[in-house]
TORTITI-358708 format. One record per residue (C-alpha): residue number from 1; residue in three letters; x, y, z. Coordinates in pm, whole numbers, padded with zeros to 5 digits. Layout:
residues N
[gudren NUM,Ala,[X,Y,Z]]
...
end
This chain:
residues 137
[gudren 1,Unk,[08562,07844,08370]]
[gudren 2,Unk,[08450,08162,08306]]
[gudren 3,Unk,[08219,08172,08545]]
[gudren 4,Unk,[08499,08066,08832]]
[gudren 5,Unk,[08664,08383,08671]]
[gudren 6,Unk,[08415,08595,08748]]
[gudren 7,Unk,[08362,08438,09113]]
[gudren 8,Unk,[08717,08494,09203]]
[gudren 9,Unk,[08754,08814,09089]]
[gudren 10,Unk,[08441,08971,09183]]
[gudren 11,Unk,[08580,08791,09567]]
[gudren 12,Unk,[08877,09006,09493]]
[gudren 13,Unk,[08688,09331,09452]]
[gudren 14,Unk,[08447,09268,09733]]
[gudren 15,Unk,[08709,09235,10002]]
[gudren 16,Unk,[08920,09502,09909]]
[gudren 17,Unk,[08580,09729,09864]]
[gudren 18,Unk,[08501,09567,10205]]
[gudren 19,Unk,[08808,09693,10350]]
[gudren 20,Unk,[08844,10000,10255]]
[gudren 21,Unk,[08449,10108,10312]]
[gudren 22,Unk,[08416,09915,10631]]
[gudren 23,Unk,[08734,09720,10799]]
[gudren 24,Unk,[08957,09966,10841]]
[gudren 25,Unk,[08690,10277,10920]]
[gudren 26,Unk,[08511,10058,11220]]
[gudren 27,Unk,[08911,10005,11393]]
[gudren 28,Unk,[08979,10372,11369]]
[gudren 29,Unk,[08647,10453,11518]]
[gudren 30,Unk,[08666,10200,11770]]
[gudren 31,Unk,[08965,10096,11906]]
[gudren 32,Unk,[09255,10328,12062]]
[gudren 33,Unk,[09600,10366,11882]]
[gudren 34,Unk,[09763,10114,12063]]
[gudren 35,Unk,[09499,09813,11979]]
[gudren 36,Unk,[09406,10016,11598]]
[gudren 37,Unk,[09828,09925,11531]]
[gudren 38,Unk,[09843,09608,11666]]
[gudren 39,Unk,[09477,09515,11487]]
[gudren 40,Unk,[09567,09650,11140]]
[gudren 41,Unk,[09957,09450,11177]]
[gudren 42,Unk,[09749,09144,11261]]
[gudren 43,Unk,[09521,09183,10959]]
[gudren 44,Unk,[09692,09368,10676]]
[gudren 45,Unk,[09955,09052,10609]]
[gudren 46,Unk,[09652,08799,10668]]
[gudren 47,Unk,[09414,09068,10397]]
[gudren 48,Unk,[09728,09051,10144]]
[gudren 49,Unk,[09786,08700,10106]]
[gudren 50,Unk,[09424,08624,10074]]
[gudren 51,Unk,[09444,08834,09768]]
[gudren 52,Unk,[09751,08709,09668]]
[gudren 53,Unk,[09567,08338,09677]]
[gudren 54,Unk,[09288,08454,09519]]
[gudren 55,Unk,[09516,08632,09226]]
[gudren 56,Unk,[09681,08328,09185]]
[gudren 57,Unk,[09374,08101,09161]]
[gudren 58,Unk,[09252,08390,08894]]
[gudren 59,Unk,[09624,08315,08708]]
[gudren 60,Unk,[09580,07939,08665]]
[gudren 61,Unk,[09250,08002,08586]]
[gudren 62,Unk,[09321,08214,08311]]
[gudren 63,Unk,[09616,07986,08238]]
[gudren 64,Unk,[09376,07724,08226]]
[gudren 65,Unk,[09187,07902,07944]]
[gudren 66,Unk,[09471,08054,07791]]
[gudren 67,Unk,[09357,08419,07792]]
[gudren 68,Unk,[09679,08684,07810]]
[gudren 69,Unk,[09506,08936,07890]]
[gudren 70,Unk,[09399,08847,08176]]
[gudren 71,Unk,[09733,08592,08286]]
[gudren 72,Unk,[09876,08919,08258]]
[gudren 73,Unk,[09649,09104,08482]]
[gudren 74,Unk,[09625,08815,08779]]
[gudren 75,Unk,[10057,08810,08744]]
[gudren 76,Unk,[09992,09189,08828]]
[gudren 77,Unk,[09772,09161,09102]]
[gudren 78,Unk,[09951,08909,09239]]
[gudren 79,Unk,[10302,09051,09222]]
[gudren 80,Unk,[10172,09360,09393]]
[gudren 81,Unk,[09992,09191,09663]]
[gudren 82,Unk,[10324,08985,09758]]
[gudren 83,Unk,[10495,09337,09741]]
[gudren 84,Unk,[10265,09492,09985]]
[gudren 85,Unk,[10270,09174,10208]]
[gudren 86,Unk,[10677,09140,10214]]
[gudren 87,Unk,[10850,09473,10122]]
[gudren 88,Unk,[10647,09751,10171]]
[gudren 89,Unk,[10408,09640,10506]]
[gudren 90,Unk,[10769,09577,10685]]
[gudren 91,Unk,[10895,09915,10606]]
[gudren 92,Unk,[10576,10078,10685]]
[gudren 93,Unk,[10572,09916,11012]]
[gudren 94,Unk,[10934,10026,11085]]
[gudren 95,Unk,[10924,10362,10997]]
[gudren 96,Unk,[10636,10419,11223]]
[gudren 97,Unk,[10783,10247,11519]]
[gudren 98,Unk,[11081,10472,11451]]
[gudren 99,Unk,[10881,10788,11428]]
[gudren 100,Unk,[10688,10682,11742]]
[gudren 101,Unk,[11023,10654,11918]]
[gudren 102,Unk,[11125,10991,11833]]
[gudren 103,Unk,[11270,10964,11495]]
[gudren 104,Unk,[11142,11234,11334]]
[gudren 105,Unk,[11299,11196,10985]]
[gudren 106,Unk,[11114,10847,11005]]
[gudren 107,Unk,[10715,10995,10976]]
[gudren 108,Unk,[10827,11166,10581]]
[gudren 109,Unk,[10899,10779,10473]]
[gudren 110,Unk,[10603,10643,10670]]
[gudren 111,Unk,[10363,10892,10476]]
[gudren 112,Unk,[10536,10771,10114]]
[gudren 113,Unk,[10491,10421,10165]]
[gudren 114,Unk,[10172,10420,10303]]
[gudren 115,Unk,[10073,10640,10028]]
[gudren 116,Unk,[10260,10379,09812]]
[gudren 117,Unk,[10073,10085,09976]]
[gudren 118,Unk,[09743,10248,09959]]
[gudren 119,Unk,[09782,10319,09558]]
[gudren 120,Unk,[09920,10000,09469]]
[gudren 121,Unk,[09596,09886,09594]]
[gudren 122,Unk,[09366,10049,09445]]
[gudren 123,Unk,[09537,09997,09106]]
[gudren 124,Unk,[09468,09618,09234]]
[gudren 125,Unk,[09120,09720,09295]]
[gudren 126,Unk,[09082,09903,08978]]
[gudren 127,Unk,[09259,09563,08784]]
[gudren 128,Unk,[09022,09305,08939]]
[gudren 129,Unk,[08718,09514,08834]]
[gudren 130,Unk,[08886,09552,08495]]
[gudren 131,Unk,[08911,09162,08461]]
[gudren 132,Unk,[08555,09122,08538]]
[gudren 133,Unk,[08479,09356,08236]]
[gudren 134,Unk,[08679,09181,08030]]
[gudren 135,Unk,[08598,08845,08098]]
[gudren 136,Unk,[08266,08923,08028]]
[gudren 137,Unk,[08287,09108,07734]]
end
């Protein structure tokens, strides 16, 4: 069991690592504004549940083998991934579809809850890697 532990978070850091390093670098590099937005809106739901599947399989996991430390940590992870996915992703969405329409007031709350979106996960990031540490201590 431990050993699934490790699997599923070390997936968890990967892909976000992956991401962050390579995903969304390559769209902004290659693809105009109009097909970067509709590419990232396509792929930034589909990215968050994947973690928030993984996260869970990490919380019966560590259900499984009754550890609270780290039930506490995959809750965490997972919360904020469903967060991301449903509240924040929306809003982020709207706001810039607003500013892009000429509402100007609209770019300030873009720029917080990206900023939000992009710290909540790399506390996730940061929380996976911590799990792996600890599951292997």
């Amino acid at each position: 069991m431990i050993l699934a532990l490790t699997f599923i978070y070390s997936l968890i850091v990967g892909f976000m690592i992956f991401f962050m390093s390579v995903v969304t670098p390559s769209v902004f590099k290659t693809l105009d504004e109009i097909n970067s937005r509709n590419f990232l809106r396509f792929i930034f739901p589909r990215m968050f549940l994947y973690g928030f599947i993984l996260s869970f399989i990490a919380l019966l996991l560590s259900i499984y083998i009754r550890d609270q430390l780290l039930i506490l940590i995959s809750v965490f992870i997972s919360i904020l991934f469903l967060i991301n996915t449903y509240i924040i992703t929306p809003k982020i969405n709207l706001h810039r579809d607003q500013f892009n329409e000429g509402v100007i007031e609209s770019e300030k709350v873009f720029k917080q809850l990206h900023l939000i979106s992009v710290l909540i996960f790399l506390v996730q990031l940061i929380s996976a890697f911590s799990a792996i540490i600890v599951i292997n201590l």
